[in-house]
Backbone as CSV, one residue per row, in Angstrom:
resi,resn,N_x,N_y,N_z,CA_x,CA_y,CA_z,C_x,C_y,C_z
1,UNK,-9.419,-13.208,-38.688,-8.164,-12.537,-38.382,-8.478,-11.241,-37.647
2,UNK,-7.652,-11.150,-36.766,-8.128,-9.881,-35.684,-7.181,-8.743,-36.924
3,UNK,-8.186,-7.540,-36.593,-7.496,-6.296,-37.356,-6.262,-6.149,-36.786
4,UNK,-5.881,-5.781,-35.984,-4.352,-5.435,-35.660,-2.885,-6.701,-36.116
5,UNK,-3.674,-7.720,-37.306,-2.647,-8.487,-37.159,-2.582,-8.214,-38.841
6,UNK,-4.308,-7.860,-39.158,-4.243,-6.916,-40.840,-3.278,-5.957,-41.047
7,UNK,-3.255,-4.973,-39.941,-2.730,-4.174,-39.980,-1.157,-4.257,-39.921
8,UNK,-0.795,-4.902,-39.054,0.783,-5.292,-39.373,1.414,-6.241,-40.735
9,UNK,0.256,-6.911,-41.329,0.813,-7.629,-42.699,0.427,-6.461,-43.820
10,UNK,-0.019,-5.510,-43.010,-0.334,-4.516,-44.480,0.851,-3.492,-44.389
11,UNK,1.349,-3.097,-43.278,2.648,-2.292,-42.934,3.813,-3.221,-43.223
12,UNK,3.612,-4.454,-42.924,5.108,-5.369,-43.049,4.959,-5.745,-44.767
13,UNK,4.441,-5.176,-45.605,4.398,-4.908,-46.813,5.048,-3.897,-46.969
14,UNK,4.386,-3.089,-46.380,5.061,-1.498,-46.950,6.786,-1.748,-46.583
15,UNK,7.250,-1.697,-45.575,8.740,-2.063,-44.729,9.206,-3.135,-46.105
16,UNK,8.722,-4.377,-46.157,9.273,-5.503,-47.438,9.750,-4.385,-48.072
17,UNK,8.961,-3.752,-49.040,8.664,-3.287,-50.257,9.996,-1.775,-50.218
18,UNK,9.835,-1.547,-49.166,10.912,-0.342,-48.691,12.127,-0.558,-49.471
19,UNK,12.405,-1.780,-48.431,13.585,-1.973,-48.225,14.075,-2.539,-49.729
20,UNK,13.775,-2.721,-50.424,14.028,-3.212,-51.832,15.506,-2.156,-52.756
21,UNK,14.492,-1.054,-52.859,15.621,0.127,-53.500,16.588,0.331,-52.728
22,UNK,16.415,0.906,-50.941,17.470,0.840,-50.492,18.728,-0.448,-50.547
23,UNK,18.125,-1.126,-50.071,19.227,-1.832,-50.393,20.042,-2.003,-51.293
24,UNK,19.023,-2.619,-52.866,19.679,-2.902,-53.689,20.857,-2.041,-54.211
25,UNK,20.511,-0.285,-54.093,20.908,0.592,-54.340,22.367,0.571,-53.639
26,UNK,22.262,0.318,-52.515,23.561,0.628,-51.565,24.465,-0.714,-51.838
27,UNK,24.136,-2.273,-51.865,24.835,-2.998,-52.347,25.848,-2.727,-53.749
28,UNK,24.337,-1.967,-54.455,25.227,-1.840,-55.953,26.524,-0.435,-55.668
29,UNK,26.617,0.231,-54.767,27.371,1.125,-54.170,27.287,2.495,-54.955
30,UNK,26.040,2.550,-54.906,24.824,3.380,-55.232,24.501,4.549,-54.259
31,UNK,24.876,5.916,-54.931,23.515,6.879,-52.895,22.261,6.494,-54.218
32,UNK,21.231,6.843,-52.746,20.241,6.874,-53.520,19.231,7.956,-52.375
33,UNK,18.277,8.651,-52.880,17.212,9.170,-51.788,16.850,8.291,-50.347
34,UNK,17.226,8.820,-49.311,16.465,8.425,-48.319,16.485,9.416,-47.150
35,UNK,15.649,9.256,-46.018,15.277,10.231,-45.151,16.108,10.739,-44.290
36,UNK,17.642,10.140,-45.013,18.506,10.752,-43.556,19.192,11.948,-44.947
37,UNK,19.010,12.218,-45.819,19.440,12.996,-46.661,19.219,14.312,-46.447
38,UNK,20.040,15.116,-47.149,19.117,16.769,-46.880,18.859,17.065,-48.501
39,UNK,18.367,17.995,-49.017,16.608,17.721,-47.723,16.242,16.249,-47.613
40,UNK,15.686,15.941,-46.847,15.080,14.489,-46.497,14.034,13.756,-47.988
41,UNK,14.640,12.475,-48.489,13.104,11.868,-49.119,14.204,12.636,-50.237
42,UNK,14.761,13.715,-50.656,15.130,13.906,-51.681,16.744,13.960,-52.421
43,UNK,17.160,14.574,-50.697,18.886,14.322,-51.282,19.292,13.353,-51.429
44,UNK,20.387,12.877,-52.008,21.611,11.101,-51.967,21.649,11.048,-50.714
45,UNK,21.723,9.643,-49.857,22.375,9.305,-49.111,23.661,8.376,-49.681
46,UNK,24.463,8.096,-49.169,25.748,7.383,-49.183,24.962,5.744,-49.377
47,UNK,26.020,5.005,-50.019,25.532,3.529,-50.079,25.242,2.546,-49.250
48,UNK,26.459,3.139,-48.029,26.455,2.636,-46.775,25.181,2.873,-46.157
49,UNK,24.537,4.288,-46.226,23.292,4.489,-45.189,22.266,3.369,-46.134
50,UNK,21.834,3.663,-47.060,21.098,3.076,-47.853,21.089,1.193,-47.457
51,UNK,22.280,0.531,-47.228,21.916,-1.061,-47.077,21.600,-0.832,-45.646
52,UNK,21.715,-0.128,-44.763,21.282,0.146,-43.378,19.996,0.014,-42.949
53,UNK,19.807,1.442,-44.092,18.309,1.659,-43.912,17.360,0.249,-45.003
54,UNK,18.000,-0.011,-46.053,17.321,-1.160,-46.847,17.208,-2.482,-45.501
55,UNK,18.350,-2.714,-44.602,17.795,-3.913,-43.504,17.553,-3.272,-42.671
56,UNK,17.080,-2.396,-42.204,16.174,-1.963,-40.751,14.997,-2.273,-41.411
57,UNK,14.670,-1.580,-42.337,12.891,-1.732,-43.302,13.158,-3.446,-43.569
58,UNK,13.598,-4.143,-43.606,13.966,-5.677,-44.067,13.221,-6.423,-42.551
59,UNK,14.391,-6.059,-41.609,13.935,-6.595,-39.845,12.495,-6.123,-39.635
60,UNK,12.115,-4.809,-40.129,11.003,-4.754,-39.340,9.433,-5.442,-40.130
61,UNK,9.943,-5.080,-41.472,9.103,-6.404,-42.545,8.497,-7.882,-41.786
62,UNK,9.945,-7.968,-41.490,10.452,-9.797,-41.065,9.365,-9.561,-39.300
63,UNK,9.605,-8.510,-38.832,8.975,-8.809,-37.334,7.455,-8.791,-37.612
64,UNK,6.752,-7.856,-38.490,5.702,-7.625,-38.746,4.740,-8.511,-39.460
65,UNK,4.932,-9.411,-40.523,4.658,-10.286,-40.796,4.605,-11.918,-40.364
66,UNK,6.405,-12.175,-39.671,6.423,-13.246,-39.270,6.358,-13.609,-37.384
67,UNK,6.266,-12.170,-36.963,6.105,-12.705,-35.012,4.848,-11.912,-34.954
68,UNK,4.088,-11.450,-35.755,2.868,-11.001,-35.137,1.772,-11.896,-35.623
69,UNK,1.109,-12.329,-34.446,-0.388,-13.209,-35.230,0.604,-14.752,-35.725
70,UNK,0.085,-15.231,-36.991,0.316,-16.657,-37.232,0.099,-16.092,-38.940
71,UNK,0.903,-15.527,-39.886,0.961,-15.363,-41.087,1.274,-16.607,-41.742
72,UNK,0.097,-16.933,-43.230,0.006,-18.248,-43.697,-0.589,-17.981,-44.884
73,UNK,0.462,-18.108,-46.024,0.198,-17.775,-47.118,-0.919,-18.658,-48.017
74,UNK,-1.797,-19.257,-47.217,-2.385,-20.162,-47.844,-3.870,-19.376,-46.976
75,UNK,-3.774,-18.466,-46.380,-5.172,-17.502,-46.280,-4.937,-16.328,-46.531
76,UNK,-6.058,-16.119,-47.185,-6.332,-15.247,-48.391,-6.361,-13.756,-47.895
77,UNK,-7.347,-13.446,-46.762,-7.159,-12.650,-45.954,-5.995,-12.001,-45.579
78,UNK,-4.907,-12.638,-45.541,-2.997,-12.543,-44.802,-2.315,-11.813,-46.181
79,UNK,-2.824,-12.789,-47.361,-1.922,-12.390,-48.130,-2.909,-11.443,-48.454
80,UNK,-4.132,-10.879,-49.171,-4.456,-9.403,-49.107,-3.941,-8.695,-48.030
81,UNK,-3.795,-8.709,-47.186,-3.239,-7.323,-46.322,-2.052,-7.665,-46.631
82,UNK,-1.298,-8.295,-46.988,0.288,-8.358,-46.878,0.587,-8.004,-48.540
83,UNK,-0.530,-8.171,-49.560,-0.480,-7.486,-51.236,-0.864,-6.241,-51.111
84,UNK,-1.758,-5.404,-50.265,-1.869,-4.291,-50.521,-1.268,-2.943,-49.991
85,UNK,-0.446,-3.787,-49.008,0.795,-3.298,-48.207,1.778,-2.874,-49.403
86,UNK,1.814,-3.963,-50.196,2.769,-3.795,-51.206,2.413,-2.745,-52.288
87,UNK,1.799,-3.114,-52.625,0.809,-2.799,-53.841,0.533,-0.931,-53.365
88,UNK,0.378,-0.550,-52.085,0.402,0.615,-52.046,1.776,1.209,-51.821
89,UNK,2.730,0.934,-51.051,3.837,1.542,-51.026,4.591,1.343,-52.534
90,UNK,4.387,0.373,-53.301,4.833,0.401,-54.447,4.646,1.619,-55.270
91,UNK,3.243,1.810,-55.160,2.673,2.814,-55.705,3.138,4.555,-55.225
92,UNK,3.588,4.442,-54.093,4.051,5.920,-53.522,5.574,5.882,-53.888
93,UNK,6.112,4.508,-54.226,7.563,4.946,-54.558,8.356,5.249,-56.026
94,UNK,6.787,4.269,-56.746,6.915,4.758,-58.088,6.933,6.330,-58.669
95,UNK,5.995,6.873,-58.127,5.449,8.439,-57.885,6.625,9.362,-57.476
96,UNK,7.294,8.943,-55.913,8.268,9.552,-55.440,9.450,9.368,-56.272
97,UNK,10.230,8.464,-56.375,11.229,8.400,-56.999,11.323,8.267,-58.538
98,UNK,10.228,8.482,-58.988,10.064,8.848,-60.547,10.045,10.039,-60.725
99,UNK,10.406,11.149,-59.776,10.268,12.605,-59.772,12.137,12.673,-60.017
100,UNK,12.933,11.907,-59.811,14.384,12.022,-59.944,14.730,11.185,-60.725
101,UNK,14.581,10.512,-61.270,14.597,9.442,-62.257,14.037,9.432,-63.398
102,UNK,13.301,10.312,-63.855,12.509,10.241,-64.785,11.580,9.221,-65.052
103,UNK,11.340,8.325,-64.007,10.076,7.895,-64.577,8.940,8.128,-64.376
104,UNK,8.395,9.658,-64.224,6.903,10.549,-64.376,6.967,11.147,-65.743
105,UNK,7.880,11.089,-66.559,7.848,12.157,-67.712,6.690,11.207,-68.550
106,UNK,6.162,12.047,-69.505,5.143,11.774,-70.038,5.512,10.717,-71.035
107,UNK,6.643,10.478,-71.775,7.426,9.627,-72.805,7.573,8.449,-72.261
108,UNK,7.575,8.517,-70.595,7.528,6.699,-70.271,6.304,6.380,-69.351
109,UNK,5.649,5.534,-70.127,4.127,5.220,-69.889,4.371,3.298,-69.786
């Protein structure tokens, strides 16, 4: 697998993985944090921005994984870059949005 096609199943992870909270958040008619907020990353956005921004991160998931290269979940290679895509933005959103949510306090482990 050529690197630049690693590299887009490891970003079209991160974008998947994005788009998850936003969305769900804005369907449920939810604000929730996102970067068009003030301050950015920390204020509410509206529910509306949120399913916006949950399918822009959705489309660009979908372009990054499925029109770049030949993604095939049956090599191992594809799906590591496309798990640790996940697996790391998971990890920065747990962190980030557990700072408003409480899930960094020490009581939930």
């Amino acid at each position: 697998m050529e690197w630049n096609h690693s590299a887009a199943y490891l970003f079209g992870g991160v974008f998947l993985t994005n788009s998850i909270p936003h969305f769900v958040s804005g369907v449920m008619g939810r604000p929730f944090q996102s970067p068009f907020a003030k301050p950015p990353g920390q204020g509410l956005s509206s529910s509306t921005v949120n399913v916006l921004w949950g399918f822009f991160n959705l489309v660009v998931g979908y372009v990054l994984i499925c029109r770049v290269g030949s993604f095939s979940l049956r090599a191992t290679d594809h799906v590591v870059s496309l798990g640790l895509g996940i697996l790391l933005m998971s990890m920065i959103m747990a962190r980030s949005f557990g700072r408003f949510h409480g899930g960094n306090s020490p009581g939930n482990s």
